[in-house]
N, C-alpha and C positions, 0 to 999 in steps of 0.2 A: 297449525301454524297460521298464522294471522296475514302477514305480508312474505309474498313471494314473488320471484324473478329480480329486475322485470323480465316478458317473454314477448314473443314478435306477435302484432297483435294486424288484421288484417283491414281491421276498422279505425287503430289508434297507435298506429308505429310501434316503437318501444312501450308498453305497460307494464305495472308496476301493481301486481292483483293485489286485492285487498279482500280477506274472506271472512267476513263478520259472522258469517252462520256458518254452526256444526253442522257437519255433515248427518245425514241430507233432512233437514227441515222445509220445508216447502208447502206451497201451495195448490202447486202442480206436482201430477206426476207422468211427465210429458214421456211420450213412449222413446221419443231419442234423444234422451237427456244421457249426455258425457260421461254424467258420474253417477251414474247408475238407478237403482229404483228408489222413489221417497221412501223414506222412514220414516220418516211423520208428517202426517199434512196439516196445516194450520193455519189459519187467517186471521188468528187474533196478535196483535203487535204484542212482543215485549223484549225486555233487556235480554243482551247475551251476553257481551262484554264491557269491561269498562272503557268508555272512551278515551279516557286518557291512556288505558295499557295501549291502545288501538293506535294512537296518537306515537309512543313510545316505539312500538313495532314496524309500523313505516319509519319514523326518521331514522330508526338504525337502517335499516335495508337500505335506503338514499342517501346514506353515507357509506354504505358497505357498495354498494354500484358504483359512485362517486371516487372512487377508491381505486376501480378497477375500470374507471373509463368511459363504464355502459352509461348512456345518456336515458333517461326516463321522458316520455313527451304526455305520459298519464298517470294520473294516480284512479288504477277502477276496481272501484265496487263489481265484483267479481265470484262470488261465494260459495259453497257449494250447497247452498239452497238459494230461497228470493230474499234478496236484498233487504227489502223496505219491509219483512216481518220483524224487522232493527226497529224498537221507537228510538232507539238514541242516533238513528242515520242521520238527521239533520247537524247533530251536534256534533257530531264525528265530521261532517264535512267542514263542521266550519271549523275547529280544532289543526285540520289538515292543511285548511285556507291558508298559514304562516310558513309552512315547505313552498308555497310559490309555486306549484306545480297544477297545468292543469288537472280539474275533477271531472272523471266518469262514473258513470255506472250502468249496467243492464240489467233491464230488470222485465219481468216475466207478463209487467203493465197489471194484473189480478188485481191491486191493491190502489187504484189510482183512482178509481171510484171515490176514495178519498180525500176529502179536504188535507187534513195534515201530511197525507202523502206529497200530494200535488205541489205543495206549500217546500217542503223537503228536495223534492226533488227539483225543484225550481233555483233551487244554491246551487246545483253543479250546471258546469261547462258543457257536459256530451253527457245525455240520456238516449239508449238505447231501448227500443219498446218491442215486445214481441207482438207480434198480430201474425198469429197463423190461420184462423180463419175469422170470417164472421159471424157463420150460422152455426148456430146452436149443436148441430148433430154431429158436425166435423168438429167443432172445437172442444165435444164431449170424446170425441172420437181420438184427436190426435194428445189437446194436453191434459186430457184426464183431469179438470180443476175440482177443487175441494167442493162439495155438496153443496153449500151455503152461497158460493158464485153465483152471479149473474151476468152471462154474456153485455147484455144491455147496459148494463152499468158501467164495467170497464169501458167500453165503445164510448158512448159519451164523457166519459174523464178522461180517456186521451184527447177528446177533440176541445174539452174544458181546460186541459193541460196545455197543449198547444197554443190558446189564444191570449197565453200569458208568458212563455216561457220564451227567453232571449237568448237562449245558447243553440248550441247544437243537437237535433231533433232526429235520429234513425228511428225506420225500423225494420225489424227483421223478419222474415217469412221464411218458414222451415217447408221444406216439400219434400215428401217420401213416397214410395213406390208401395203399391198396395194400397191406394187410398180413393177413391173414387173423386175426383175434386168436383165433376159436375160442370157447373155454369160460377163455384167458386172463385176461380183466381179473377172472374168479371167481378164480381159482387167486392173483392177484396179492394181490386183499380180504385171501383166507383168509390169507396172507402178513402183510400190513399188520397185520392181526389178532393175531397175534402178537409183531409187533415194539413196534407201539405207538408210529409216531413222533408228534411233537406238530400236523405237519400233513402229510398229504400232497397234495401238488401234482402237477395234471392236466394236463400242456403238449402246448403241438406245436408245429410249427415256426412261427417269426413274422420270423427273417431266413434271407436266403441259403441253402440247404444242402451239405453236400458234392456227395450227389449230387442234378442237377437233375430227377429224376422223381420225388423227396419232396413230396409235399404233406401240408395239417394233415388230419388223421382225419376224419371226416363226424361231424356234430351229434351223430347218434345214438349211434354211438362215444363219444364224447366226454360225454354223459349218463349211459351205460349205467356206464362209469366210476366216473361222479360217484356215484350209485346207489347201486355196489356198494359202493364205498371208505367213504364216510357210512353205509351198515349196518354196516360191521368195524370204524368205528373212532369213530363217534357225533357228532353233530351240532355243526356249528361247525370240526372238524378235517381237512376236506378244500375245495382253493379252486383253484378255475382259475388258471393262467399260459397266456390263451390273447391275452390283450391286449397291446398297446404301449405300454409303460415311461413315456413321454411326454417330454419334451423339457427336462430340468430337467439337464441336461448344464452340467457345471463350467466356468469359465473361470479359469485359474490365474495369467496373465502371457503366455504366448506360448502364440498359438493355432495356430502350425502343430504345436508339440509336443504340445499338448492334442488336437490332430487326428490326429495319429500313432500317440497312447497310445492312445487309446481305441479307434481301429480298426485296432488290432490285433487288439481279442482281442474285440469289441463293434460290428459296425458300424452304422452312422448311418444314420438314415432323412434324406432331403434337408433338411424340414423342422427336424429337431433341428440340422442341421451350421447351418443358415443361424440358426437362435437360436444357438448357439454363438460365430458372426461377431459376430451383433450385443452380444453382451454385450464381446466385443471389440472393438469399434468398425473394424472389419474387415469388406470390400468377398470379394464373390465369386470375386476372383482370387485368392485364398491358396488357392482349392480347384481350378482352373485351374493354377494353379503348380506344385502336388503332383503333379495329374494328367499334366501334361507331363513332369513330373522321372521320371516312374512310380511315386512312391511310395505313389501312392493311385489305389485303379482303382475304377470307378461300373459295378454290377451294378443287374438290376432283379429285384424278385420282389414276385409277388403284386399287379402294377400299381402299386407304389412304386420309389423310384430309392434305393441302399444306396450307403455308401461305405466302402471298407473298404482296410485298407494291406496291400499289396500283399506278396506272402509270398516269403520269398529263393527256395524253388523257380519260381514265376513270373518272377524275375529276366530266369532264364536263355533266359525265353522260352515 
């Protein structure tokens, strides 16, 4: 499913995903990735879809929301891999440009090193950049990136990206328990410091992970952070994503599609699936039906129950 929600987004109000890559194509295979472990790693750009069907599958959605009320305040590149291994992402945005809606997208930064990325990513309104570390041994450590990466590289094309782009500039910092950070989250500031985005964001895991011995960062971690980031980059510009989104989850017309979209690439805390039914006027066996069909499988983490669709490698068993 191509376009999905939109779903409450913590960084962008209402959003309105947009998943240009099969699951899971990537670049990374970051140990607390949502949707599970890569399937394929790859950093060479090419076609996945056609832009125009891309183009056709948001405007139905933005009429199907439209329909029912939900207001969209984003259109984000959102995937269940990286983004920008898309070469038609550019063309896709500007295609999107005539819905009138702002453009996002997050992206995992691996590929920015690139002229034609940078260039691409430069047409949207809100680019979101990962920077989980800067040295070498943790960011082999935490996002696992494809062989052929070079830390060095991304780091200087963010900060090449930066002194051209006029929209809106995040980024994001993943912090997990079990991870030795060092004199990191200094080394990361002094970074931040430099680039200057307009906010950076402190996270850690809050659904499922790839791998299950991921947990969030301890308090203190996750302060000391906070700390450093608000000294590099001044008061007001750095905000936790350590919370739950909250349950403002779309209802578009059928809700086992809306069930499908969304957890794919987003999965559902139990509570948000059952607001979801109800604004459908729909009984708990739409999520029993799924479940049996196998297209949707019920994980737990963190003494909550998650629901997430079920990925073709698991198909097979």
């Amino acid at each position: 499913m191509i376009a999905f929600g939109p779903v409450p987004s913590r960084r962008l109000g209402k959003s309105l995903g947009i998943n240009n890559i099969p699951d899971k194509v990537c670049s990374y295979a970051c140990i607390y990735c949502q949707i599970g472990r890569t399937l394929k790693m790859e950093v060479k750009r090419r076609r996945f879809y056609d832009p125009e069907s891309i183009l056709r599958e948001v405007e139905k959605k933005v009429h199907e929301a439209a329909k029912m009320g939900e207001g969209i305040d984003y259109l984000t590149f959102v995937p269940d891999g990286e983004p920008t291994l898309d070469i038609n992402l550019g063309k896709e945005a500007e295609l999107l440009r005539q819905l009138e809606i702002p453009l996002a997208v997050l992206t995992n930064s691996s590929l920015i090193w690139r002229e034609d990325v940078r260039e691409e990513l430069s047409g949207f309104d809100f680019v979101s950049l990962k920077l989980d570390a800067v040295s070498w041994h943790l960011w082999r450590r935490i996002d696992r990136p494809h062989r052929s990466l070079r830390l060095e590289d991304i780091l200087e094309g963010m900060l090449e990206f930066r002194d051209g782009f006029k929209g809106r500039l995040v980024t994001e910092t993943m912090l997990v328990d079990g991870v030795d950070y060092g004199d990191e989250l200094e080394k990361i500031a002094g970074f931040l410091k430099v680039l200057k985005p307009d906010v950076a964001y402190i996270a850690v895991p809050t659904r499922p992970p790839a791998e299950k011995w991921v947990k969030p960062a301890d308090e203190e971690t996750i302060n000391r952070a906070f700390q450093l980031f608000a000294e590099a980059l001044g008061e007001g510009r750095v905000e936790y994503l350590i919370g739950y989104e909250g349950n403002a989850f779309a209802f578009t017309g059928n809700v086992e599609d809306d069930l499908l979209g969304i957890t794919a690439v987003h999965p559902m805390r139990e509570d948000a699936v059952k607001r979801l039914l109800e604004k459908a006027n729909a009984g708990w066996d739409v999520v029993e039906k799924l479940l049996k069909a196998g297209k949707l499988i019920e994980i737990e983490y963190g003494g909550e129950k998650f629901y997430m669709r079920r990925l073709k490698s698991r198909d097979r068993g």
